[in-house]
PASETOR-466780 format. One record per atom (N, C-alpha, C, O): x, y, z; residue in three letters; atom name. Coordinates in pm, whole numbers, plus 50000, padded with zeros to 5 digits. Last residue first. Layout:
<sites>
- u v w type atom
- X Y Z ALA CA $
...
</sites>
This chain:
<sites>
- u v w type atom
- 48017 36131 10918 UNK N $
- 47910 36043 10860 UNK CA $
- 47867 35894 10847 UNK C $
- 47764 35865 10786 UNK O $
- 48013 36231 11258 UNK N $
- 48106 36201 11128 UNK CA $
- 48000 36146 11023 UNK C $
- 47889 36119 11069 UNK O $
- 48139 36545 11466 UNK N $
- 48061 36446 11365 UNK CA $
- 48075 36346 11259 UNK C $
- 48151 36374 11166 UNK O $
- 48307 36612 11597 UNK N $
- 48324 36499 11618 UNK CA $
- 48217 36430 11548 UNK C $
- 48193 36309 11551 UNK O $
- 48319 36878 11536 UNK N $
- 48403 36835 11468 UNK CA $
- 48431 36669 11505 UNK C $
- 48530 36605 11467 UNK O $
- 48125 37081 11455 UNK N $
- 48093 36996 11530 UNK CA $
- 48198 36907 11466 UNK C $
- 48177 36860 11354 UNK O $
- 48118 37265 11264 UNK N $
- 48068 37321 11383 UNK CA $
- 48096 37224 11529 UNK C $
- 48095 37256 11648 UNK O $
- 48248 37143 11063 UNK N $
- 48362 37236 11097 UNK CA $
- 48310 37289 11236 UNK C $
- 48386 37341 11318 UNK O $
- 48081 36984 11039 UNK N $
- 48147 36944 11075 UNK CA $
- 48257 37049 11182 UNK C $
- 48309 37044 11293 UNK O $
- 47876 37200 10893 UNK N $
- 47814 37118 11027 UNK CA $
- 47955 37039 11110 UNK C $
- 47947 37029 11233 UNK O $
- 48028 37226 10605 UNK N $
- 48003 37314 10754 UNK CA $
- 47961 37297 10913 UNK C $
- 47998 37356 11014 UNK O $
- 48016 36981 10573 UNK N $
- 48116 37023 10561 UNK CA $
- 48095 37114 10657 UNK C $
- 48130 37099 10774 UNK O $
- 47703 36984 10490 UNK N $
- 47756 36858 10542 UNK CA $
- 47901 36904 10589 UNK C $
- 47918 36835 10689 UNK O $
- 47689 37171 10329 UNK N $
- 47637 37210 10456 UNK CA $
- 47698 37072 10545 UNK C $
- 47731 37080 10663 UNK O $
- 47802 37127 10153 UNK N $
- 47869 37209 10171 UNK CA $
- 47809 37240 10284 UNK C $
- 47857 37332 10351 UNK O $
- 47668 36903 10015 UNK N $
- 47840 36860 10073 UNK CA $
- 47882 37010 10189 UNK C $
- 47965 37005 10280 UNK O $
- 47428 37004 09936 UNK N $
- 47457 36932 10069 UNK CA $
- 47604 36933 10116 UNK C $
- 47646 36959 10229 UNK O $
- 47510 37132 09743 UNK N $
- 47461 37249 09839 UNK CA $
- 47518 37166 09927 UNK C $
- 47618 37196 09992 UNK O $
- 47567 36928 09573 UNK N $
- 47744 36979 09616 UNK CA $
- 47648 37126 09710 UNK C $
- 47719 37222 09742 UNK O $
- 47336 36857 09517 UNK N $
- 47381 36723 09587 UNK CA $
- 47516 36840 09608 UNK C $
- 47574 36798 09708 UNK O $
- 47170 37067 09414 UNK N $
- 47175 37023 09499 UNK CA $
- 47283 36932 09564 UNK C $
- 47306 36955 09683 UNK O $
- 47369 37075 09163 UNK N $
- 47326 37165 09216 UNK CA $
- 47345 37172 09420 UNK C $
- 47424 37217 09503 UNK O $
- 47308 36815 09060 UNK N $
- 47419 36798 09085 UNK CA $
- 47430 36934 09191 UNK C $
- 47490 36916 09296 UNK O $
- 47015 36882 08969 UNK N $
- 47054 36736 09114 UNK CA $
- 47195 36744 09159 UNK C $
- 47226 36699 09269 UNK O $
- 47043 37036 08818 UNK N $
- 46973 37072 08879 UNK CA $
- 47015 36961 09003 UNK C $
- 47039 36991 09120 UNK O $
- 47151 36893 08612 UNK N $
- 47264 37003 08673 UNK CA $
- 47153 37047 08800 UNK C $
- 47213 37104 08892 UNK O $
- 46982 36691 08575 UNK N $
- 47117 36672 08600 UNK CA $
- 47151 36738 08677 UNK C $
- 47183 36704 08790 UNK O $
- 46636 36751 08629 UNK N $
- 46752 36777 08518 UNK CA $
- 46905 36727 08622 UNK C $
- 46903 36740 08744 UNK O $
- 46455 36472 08767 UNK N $
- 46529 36634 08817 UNK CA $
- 46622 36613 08702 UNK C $
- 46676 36506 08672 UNK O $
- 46325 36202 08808 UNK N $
- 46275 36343 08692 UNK CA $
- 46360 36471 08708 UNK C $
- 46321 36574 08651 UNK O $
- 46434 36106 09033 UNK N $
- 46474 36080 08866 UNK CA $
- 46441 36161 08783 UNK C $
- 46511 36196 08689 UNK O $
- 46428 36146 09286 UNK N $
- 46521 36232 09193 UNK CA $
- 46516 36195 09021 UNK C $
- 46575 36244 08924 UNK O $
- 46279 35998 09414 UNK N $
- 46312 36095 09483 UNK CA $
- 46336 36204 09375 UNK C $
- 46285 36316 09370 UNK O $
- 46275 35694 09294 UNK N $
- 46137 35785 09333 UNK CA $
- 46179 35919 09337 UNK C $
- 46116 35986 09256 UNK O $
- 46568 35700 09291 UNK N $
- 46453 35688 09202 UNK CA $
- 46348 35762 09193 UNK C $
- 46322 35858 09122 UNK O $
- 46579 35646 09597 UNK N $
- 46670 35737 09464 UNK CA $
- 46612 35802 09350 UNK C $
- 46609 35922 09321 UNK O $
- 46445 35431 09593 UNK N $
- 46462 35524 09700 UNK CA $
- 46492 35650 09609 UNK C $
- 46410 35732 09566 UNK O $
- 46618 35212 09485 UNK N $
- 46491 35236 09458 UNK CA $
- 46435 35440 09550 UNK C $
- 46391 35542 09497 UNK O $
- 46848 35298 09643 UNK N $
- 46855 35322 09508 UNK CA $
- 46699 35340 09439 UNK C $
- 46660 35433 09368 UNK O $
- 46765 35157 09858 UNK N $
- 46815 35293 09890 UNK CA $
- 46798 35331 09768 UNK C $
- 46714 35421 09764 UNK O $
- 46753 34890 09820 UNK N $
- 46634 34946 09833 UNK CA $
- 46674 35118 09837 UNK C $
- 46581 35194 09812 UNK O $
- 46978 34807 09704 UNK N $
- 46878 34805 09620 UNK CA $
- 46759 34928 09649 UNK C $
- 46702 35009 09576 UNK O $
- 47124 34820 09998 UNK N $
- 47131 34906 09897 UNK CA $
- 47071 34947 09788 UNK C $
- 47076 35063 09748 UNK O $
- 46983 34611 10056 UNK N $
- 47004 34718 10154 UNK CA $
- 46993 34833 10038 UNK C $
- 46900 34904 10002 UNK O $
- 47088 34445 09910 UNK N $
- 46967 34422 09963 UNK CA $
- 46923 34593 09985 UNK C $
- 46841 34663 09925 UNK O $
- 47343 34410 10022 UNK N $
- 47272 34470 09909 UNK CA $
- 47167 34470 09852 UNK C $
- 47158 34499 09732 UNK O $
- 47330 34292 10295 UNK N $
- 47300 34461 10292 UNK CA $
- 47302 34504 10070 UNK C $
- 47265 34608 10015 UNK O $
- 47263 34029 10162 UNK N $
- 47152 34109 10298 UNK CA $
- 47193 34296 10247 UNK C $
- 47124 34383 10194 UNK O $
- 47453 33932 10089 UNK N $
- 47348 34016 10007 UNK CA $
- 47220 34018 10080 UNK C $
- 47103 34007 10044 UNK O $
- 47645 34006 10306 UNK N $
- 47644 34042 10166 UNK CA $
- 47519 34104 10084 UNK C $
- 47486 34214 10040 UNK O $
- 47565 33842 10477 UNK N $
- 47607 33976 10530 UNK CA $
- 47554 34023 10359 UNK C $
- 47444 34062 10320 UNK O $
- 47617 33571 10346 UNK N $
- 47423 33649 10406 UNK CA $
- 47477 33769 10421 UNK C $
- 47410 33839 10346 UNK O $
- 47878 33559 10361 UNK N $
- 47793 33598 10210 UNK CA $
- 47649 33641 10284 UNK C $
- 47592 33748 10263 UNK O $
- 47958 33850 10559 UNK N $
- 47982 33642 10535 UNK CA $
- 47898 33659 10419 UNK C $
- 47853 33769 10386 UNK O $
- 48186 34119 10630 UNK N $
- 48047 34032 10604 UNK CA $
- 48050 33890 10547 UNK C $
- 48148 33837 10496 UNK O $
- 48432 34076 10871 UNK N $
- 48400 34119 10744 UNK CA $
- 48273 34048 10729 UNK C $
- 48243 33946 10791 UNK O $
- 48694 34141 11093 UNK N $
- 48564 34168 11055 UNK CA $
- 48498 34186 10921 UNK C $
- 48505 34294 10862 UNK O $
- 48975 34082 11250 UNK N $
- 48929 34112 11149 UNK CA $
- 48794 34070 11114 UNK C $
- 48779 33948 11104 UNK O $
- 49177 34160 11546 UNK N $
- 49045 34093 11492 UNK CA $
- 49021 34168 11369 UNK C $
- 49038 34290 11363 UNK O $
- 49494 34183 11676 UNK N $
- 49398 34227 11605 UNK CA $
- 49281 34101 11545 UNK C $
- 49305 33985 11513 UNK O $
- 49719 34007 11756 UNK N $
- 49674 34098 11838 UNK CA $
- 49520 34159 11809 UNK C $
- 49440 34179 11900 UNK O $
- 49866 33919 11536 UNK N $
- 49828 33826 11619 UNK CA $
- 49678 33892 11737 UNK C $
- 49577 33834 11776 UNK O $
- 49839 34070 11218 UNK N $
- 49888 34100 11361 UNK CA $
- 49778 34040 11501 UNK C $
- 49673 34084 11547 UNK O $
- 49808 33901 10983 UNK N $
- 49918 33974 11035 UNK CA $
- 49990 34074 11193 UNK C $
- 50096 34114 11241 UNK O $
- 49527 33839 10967 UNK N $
- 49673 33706 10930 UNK CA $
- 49791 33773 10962 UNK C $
- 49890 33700 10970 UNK O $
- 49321 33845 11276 UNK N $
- 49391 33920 11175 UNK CA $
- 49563 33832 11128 UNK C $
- 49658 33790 11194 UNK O $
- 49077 33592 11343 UNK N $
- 49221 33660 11377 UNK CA $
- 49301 33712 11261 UNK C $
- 49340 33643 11168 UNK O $
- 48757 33647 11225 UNK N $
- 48872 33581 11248 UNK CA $
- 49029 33667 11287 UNK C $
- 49065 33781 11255 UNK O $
- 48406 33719 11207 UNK N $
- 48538 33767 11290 UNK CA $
- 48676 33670 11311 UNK C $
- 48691 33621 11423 UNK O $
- 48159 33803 11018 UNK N $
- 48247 33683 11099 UNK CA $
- 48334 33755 11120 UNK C $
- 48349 33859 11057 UNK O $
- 47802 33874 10965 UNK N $
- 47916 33895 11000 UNK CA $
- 48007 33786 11045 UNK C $
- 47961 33687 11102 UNK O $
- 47557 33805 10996 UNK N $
- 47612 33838 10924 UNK CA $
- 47712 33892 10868 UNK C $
- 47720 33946 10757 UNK O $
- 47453 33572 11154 UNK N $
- 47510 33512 11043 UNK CA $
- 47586 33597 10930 UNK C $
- 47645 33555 10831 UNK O $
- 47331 33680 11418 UNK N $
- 47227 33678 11280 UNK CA $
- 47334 33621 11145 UNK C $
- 47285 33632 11032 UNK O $
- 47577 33634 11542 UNK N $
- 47468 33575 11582 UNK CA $
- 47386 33552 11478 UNK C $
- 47361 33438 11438 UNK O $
- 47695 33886 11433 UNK N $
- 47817 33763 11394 UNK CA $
- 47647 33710 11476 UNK C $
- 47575 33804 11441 UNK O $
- 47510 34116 11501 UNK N $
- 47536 34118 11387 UNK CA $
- 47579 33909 11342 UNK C $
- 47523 33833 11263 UNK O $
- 47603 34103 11766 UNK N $
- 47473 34057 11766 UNK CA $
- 47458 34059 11598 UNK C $
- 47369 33981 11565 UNK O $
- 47881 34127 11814 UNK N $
- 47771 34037 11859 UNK CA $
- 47659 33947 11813 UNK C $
- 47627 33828 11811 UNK O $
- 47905 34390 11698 UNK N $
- 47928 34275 11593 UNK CA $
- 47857 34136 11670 UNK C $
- 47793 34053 11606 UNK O $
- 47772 34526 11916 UNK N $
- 47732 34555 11764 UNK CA $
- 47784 34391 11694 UNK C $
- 47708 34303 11653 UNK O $
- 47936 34518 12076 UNK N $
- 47799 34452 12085 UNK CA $
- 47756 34430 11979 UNK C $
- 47705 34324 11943 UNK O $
- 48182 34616 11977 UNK N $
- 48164 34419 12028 UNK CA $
- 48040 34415 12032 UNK C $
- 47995 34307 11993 UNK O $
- 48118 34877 11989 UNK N $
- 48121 34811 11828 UNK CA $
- 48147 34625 11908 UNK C $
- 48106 34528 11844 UNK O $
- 48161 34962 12240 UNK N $
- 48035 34941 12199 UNK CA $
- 48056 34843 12044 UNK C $
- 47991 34741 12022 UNK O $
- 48416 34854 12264 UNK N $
- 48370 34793 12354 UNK CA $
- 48197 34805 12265 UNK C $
- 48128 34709 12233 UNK O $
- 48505 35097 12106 UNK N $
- 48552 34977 12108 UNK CA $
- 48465 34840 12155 UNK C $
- 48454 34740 12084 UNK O $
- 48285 35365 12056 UNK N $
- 48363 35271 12068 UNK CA $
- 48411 35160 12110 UNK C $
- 48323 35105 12176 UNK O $
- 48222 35484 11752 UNK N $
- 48217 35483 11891 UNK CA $
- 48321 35400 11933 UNK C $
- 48421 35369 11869 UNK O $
- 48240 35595 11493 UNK N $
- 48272 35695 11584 UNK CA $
- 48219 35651 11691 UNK C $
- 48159 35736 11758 UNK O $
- 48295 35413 11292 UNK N $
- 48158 35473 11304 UNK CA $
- 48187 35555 11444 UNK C $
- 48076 35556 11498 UNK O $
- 48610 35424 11278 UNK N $
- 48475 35461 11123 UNK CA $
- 48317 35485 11199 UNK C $
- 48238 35569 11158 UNK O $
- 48654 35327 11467 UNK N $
- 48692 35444 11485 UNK CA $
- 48593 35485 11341 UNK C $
- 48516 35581 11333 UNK O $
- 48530 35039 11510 UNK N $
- 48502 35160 11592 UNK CA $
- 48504 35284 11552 UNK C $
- 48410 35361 11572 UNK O $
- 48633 34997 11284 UNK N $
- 48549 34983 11236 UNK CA $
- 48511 35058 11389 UNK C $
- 48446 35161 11367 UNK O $
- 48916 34966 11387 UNK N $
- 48914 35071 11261 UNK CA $
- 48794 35077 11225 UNK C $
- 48780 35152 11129 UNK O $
- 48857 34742 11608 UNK N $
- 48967 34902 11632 UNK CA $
- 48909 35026 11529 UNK C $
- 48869 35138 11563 UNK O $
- 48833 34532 11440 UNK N $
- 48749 34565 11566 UNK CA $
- 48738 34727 11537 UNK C $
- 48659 34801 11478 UNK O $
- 48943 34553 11092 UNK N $
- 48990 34540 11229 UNK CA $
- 48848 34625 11335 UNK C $
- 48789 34731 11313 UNK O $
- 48809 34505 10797 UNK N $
- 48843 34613 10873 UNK CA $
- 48856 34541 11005 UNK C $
- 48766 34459 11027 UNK O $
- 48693 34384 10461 UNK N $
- 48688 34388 10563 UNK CA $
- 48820 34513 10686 UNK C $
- 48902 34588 10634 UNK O $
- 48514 34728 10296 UNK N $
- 48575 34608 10322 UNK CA $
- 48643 34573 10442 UNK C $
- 48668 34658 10527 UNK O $
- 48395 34952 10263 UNK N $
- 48538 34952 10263 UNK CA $
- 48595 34838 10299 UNK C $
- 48714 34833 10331 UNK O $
- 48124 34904 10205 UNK N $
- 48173 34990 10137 UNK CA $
- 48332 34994 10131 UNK C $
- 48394 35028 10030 UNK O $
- 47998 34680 10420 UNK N $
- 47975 34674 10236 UNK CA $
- 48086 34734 10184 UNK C $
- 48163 34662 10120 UNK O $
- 48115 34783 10609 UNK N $
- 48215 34670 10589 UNK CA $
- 48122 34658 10443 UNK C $
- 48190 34622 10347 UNK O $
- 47949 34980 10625 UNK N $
- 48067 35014 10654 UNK CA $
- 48168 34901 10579 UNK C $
- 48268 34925 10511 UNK O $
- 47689 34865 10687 UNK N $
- 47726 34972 10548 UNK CA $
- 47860 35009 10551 UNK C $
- 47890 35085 10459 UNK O $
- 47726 34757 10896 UNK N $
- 47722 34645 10754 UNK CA $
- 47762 34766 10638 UNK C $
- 47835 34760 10539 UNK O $
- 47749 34941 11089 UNK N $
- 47844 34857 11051 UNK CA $
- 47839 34815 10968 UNK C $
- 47948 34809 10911 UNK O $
- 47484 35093 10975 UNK N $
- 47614 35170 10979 UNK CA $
- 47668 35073 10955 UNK C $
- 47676 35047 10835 UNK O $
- 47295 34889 11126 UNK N $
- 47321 34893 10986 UNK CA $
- 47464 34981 10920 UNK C $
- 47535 34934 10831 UNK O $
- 47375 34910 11388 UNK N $
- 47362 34801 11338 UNK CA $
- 47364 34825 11158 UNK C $
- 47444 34767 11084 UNK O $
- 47229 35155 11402 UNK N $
- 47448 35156 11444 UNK CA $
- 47453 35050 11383 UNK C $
- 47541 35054 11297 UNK O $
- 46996 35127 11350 UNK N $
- 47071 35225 11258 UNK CA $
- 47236 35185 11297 UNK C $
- 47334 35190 11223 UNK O $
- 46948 34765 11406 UNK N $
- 46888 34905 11423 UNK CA $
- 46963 34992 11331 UNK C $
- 47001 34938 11227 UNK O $
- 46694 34508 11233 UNK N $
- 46856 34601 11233 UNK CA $
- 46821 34747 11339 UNK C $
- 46716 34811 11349 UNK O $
- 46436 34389 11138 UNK N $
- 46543 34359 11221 UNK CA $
- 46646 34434 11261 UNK C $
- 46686 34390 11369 UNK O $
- 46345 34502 10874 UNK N $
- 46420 34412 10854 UNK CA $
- 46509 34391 11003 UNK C $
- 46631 34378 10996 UNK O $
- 46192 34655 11000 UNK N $
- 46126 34597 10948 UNK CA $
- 46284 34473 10856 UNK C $
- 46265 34372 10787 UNK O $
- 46398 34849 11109 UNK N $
- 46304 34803 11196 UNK CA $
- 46265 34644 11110 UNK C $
- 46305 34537 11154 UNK O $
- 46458 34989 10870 UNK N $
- 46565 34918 10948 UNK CA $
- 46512 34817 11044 UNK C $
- 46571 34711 11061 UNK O $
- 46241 35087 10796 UNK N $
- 46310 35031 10729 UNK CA $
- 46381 34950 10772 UNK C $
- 46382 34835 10727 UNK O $
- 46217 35290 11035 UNK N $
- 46125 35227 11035 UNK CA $
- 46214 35104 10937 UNK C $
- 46262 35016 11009 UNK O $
- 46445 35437 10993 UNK N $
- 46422 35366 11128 UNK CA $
- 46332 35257 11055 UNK C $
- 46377 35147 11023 UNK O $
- 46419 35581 10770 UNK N $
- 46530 35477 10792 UNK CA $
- 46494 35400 10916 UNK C $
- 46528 35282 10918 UNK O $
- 46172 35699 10799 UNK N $
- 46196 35633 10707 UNK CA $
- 46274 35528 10749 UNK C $
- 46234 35413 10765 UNK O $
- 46281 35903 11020 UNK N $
- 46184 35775 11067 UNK CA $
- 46146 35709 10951 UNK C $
- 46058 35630 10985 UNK O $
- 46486 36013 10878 UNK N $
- 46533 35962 11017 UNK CA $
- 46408 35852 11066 UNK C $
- 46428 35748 11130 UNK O $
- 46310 36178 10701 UNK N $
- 46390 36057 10635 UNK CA $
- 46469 35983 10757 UNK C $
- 46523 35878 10721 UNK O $
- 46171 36326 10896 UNK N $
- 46110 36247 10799 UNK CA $
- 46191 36129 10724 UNK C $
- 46148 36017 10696 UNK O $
- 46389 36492 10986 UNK N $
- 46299 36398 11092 UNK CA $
- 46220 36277 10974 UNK C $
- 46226 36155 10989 UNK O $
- 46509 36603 10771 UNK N $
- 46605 36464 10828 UNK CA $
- 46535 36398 10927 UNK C $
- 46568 36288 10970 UNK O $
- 46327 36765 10635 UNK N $
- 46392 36660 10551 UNK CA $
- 46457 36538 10666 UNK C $
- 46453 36416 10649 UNK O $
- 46306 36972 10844 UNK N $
- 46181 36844 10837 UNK CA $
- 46237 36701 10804 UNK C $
- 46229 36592 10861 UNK O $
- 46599 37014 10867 UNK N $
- 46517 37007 10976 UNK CA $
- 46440 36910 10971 UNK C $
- 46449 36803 11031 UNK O $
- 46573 37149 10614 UNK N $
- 46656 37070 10608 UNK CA $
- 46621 36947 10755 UNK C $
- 46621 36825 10742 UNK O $
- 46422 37321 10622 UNK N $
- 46385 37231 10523 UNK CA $
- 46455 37151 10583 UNK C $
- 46390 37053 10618 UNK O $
- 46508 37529 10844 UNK N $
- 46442 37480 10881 UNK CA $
- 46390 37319 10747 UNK C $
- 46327 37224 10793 UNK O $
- 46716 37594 10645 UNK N $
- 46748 37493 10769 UNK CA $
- 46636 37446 10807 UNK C $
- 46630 37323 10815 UNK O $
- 46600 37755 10496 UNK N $
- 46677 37616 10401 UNK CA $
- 46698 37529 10522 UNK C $
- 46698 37407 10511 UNK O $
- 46482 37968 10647 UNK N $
- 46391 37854 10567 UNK CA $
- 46461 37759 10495 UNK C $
- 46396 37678 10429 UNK O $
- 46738 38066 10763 UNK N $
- 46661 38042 10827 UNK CA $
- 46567 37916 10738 UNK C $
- 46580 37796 10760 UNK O $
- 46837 38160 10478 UNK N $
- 46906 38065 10512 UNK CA $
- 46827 38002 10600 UNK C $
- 46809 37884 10572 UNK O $
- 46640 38330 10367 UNK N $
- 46655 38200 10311 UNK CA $
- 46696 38157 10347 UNK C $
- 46666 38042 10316 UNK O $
- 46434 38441 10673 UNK N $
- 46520 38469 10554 UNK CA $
- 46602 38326 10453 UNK C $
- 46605 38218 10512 UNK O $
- 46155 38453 10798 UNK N $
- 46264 38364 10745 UNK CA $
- 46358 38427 10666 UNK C $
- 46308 38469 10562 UNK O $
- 45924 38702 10941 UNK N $
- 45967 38595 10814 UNK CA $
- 46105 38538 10833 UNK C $
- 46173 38610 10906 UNK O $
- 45905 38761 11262 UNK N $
- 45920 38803 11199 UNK CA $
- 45967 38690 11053 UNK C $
- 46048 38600 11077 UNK O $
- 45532 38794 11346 UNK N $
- 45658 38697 11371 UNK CA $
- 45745 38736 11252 UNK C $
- 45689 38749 11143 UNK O $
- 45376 39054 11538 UNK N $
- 45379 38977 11415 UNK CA $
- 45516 38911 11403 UNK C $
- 45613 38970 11450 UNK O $
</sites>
Protein backbone atom coordinates (compact mmCIF):
# COMPACT_ATOMS: atom_id res chain seq x y z
CA UNK A 1 0.00 0.00 0.00
CA UNK A 2 1.58 3.50 -1.06
CA UNK A 3 2.49 5.33 1.54
CA UNK A 4 0.14 9.03 1.93
CA UNK A 5 1.73 12.49 1.46
CA UNK A 6 2.47 14.39 4.12
CA UNK A 7 1.67 18.14 3.63
CA UNK A 8 4.76 19.22 2.44
CA UNK A 9 4.98 16.18 -0.15
CA UNK A 10 1.10 17.25 -1.31
CA UNK A 11 1.95 21.24 -1.40
CA UNK A 12 4.81 20.27 -3.95
CA UNK A 13 3.25 17.98 -5.66
CA UNK A 14 0.26 21.18 -6.09
CA UNK A 15 2.72 23.19 -6.86
CA UNK A 16 4.05 20.68 -9.65
CA UNK A 17 0.50 20.54 -11.43
CA UNK A 18 0.04 24.46 -10.76
CA UNK A 19 3.30 25.25 -12.95
CA UNK A 20 2.69 22.41 -15.84
CA UNK A 21 -0.77 23.92 -16.26
CA UNK A 22 0.10 27.57 -16.00
CA UNK A 23 3.60 26.76 -18.15
CA UNK A 24 1.17 25.61 -21.09
CA UNK A 25 -1.23 28.58 -20.42
CA UNK A 26 1.71 30.91 -20.92
CA UNK A 27 3.03 29.05 -23.84
CA UNK A 28 0.08 28.73 -25.53
CA UNK A 29 -0.71 32.69 -24.94
CA UNK A 30 2.55 33.56 -26.04
CA UNK A 31 2.13 31.35 -29.08
CA UNK A 32 -0.99 32.98 -30.13
CA UNK A 33 0.44 36.29 -30.12
CA UNK A 34 3.74 35.20 -31.92
CA UNK A 35 6.34 35.46 -28.96
CA UNK A 36 8.08 32.75 -27.36
CA UNK A 37 8.63 32.82 -23.36
CA UNK A 38 12.61 34.30 -23.51
CA UNK A 39 10.99 36.53 -26.13
CA UNK A 40 8.44 37.76 -23.80
CA UNK A 41 10.81 37.80 -20.54
CA UNK A 42 12.76 40.56 -22.60
CA UNK A 43 9.72 42.83 -23.26
CA UNK A 44 8.65 42.08 -19.62
CA UNK A 45 11.94 43.15 -18.62
CA UNK A 46 12.34 46.41 -20.54
CA UNK A 47 8.22 47.04 -19.61
CA UNK A 48 9.31 46.84 -15.91
CA UNK A 49 12.84 48.42 -15.56
CA UNK A 50 13.24 50.33 -18.48
CA UNK A 51 15.48 50.91 -21.03
CA UNK A 52 18.87 48.68 -20.22
CA UNK A 53 22.25 47.91 -22.04
CA UNK A 54 22.68 44.48 -24.33
CA UNK A 55 25.03 43.33 -21.21
CA UNK A 56 22.32 44.14 -18.21
CA UNK A 57 19.35 42.74 -20.06
CA UNK A 58 21.49 39.39 -20.55
CA UNK A 59 22.43 39.38 -17.11
CA UNK A 60 18.43 40.12 -15.94
CA UNK A 61 17.27 37.22 -17.83
CA UNK A 62 20.14 34.95 -17.04
CA UNK A 63 21.58 34.15 -20.44
CA UNK A 64 23.67 35.23 -22.49
CA UNK A 65 25.10 37.82 -24.38
CA UNK A 66 25.22 36.48 -27.69
CA UNK A 67 21.81 34.59 -26.91
CA UNK A 68 19.91 37.97 -25.83
CA UNK A 69 21.23 39.41 -29.79
CA UNK A 70 18.90 36.82 -31.07
CA UNK A 71 16.36 37.66 -28.90
CA UNK A 72 16.48 41.42 -29.63
CA UNK A 73 16.87 40.42 -33.38
CA UNK A 74 14.04 39.16 -33.79
CA UNK A 75 12.07 41.31 -31.22
CA UNK A 76 13.94 44.97 -33.12
CA UNK A 77 12.41 43.05 -36.76
CA UNK A 78 8.70 42.79 -35.29
CA UNK A 79 9.12 46.73 -34.46
CA UNK A 80 9.37 46.05 -30.92
CA UNK A 81 12.18 46.99 -29.79
CA UNK A 82 15.14 49.56 -30.82
CA UNK A 83 18.65 49.62 -30.08
CA UNK A 84 20.73 52.85 -30.20
CA UNK A 85 24.25 53.61 -29.00
CA UNK A 86 24.40 54.18 -25.34
CA UNK A 87 24.72 58.45 -24.88
CA UNK A 88 27.47 57.64 -22.40
CA UNK A 89 29.49 54.86 -23.09
CA UNK A 90 30.52 54.69 -26.76
CA UNK A 91 31.02 50.93 -26.20
CA UNK A 92 27.53 49.95 -24.98
CA UNK A 93 24.03 49.39 -26.72
CA UNK A 94 20.92 50.57 -25.27
CA UNK A 95 17.62 48.71 -25.64
CA UNK A 96 14.31 49.85 -25.07
CA UNK A 97 10.67 49.18 -26.29
CA UNK A 98 9.42 51.52 -29.29
CA UNK A 99 5.83 52.58 -28.71
CA UNK A 100 4.39 49.06 -30.55
CA UNK A 101 6.85 47.44 -27.90
CA UNK A 102 4.78 49.33 -25.46
CA UNK A 103 1.50 48.72 -25.91
CA UNK A 104 2.02 45.40 -27.28
CA UNK A 105 3.37 44.18 -23.92
CA UNK A 106 0.65 46.15 -22.06
CA UNK A 107 -1.32 44.40 -23.77
CA UNK A 108 0.45 41.75 -22.22
CA UNK A 109 -0.14 42.82 -19.01
CA UNK A 110 -3.94 43.57 -19.33
CA UNK A 111 -4.25 40.14 -20.09
CA UNK A 112 -2.24 38.77 -16.97
CA UNK A 113 -4.43 41.00 -14.73
CA UNK A 114 -7.56 39.74 -16.43
CA UNK A 115 -5.95 36.48 -15.42
CA UNK A 116 -5.77 37.73 -11.84
CA UNK A 117 -9.17 38.30 -11.70
CA UNK A 118 -10.59 35.19 -12.66
CA UNK A 119 -8.04 33.47 -10.31
CA UNK A 120 -8.28 35.49 -7.07
CA UNK A 121 -10.90 37.99 -6.84
CA UNK A 122 -13.32 36.30 -4.57
CA UNK A 123 -10.37 35.28 -1.98
CA UNK A 124 -10.56 37.40 1.40
CA UNK A 125 -7.36 39.61 1.43
CA UNK A 126 -5.51 38.06 4.22
CA UNK A 127 -6.28 34.83 2.76
CA UNK A 128 -4.40 35.95 -0.80
CA UNK A 129 -1.81 37.81 1.09
CA UNK A 130 -1.35 34.35 3.06
CA UNK A 131 -0.73 32.73 0.01
CA UNK A 132 1.15 35.18 -2.10
CA UNK A 133 4.26 35.54 1.06
CA UNK A 134 3.83 31.06 1.14
CA UNK A 135 5.06 31.61 -2.54
CA UNK A 136 7.90 34.18 -1.80
CA UNK A 137 9.04 31.71 0.60
CA UNK A 138 9.18 28.77 -1.59
CA UNK A 139 10.35 31.04 -4.41
CA UNK A 140 13.30 31.99 -1.94
CA UNK A 141 13.96 28.51 -0.96
CA UNK A 142 14.19 27.06 -4.52
CA UNK A 143 16.86 29.71 -4.99
CA UNK A 144 18.84 29.05 -2.02
CA UNK A 145 18.59 25.25 -3.76
CA UNK A 146 19.48 26.49 -6.99
CA UNK A 147 21.27 29.56 -6.91
CA UNK A 148 21.40 30.26 -10.61
CA UNK A 149 17.72 30.53 -10.69
CA UNK A 150 16.30 33.60 -11.33
CA UNK A 151 12.94 34.96 -11.95
Amino acid sequence: MPERPGPARASLDRLFELTEVLGALMQRGMADRGLTLARAGVLWALFHDGPMTQRALAAARGVTPRNVTGLLDALQEEGLVAREAHPTDRRATLVSLTPKGREFTAGLRGGRDELAALLFADLPPERLDTFAATLVLAIERLKDVDPTAHA
